[in-house]
Phi, psi and omega in degrees: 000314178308308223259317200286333185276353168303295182310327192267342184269328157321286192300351153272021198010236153349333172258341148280008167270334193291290180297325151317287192327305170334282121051252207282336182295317154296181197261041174236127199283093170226147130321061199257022185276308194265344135302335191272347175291300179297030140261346169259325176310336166256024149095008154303170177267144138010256164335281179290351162291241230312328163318283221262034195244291179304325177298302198297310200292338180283312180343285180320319232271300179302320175308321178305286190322340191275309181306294200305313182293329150327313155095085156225101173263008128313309181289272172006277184300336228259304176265335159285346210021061174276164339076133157328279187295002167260353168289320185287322168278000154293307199296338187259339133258013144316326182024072135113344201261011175083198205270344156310346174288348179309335198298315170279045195281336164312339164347126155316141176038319189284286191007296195288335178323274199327314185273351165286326204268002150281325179289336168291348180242021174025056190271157200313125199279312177313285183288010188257322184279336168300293204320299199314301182314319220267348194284280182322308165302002164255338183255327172277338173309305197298299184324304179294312191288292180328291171344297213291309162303335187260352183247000000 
C-alpha cells in the first residue's frame, strides 16, 4: 500500500511532495525522505522540493500541534495511536524549553511526539512555527544537498 502511495505522490510531482511531506510531518507513519529522492532522481529542481517538501512537513507539524492543543490524551493514544510513553519521552525531552524545541520536530517518531506535546502545553504558537519551519528546512535542505553528493 505504502509503493501505490508512494507512486501516486511521484506523479504530482511537486504537490506530491507537499502532500507526503504533510504526511510524515503528522503523526501518519510516512517517508517523505523517500519521495523528495525519487523526484529528485526524476529531475525535479531542487529548491522548490525543499519549499514545498517544508511547508507540507510544517503544515503536519501544526496539525499535530492543533490536536495536541485539544489536550484529550485518551482520543490521542486511542486514535492516534501515539503512546502515552513517547509523549512522555518528548515532554522529557523538551525539559522545560518550550516551544524552541519545535525545532527538533524532524526527529524520526519523537518529531511527532514533540509537536502535540507543544500544543498540550500551549506552547508560544508563534515561536513553535518558527523553531519547527527552521528544523525542517535544514532537514529537507541537508537531505537534498547529500543526494546531490552521492549522485
Amino acid at each position: 500500500m505504502i509503493d501505490f502511495i508512494t507512486h501516486l505522490l511521484l506523479d504530482y510531482g511537486y504537490w506530491g511532495m507537499l502532500i507526503a511531506s504533510f504526511l510524515a510531518g503528522s503523526f501518519f507513519p510516512f517517508s517523505s525522505e523517500a519521495v523528495m529522492l525519487g523526484l529528485l532522481a526524476g529531475g525535479l529542481n531542487p529548491l522548490p522540493l525543499v519549499i514545498y517538501a517544508s511547508i507540507g512537513n510544517v503544515l503536519g507539524g501544526m496539525f499535530n500541534y492543533a490536536i495536541g492543543r485539544q489536550g484529550n490524551l485518551v482520543w490521542i493514544e486511542k486514535y492516534l495511536r501515539v503512546k502515552k510513553e513517547s509523549l512522555d519521552k518528548a515532554e522529557r525531552f523538551m525539559a522545560g524549553h518550550g516551544a524552541w524545541m519545535g525545532f527538533f520536530a524532524f526527529i524520526p517518531i519523537l518529531g511527532s511526539a514533540i509537536t502535540i506535546v507543544l500544543g498540550l502545553t500551549r506552547a508560544n504558537l508563534f515561536v513553535s512555527i518558527l523553531s519547527i519551519s527552521l528544523g525542517k528546512v535544514m532537514r529537507y535542505a541537508l537531505l537534498v544537498w547529500g543526494a546531490d553528493a552521492v549522485f
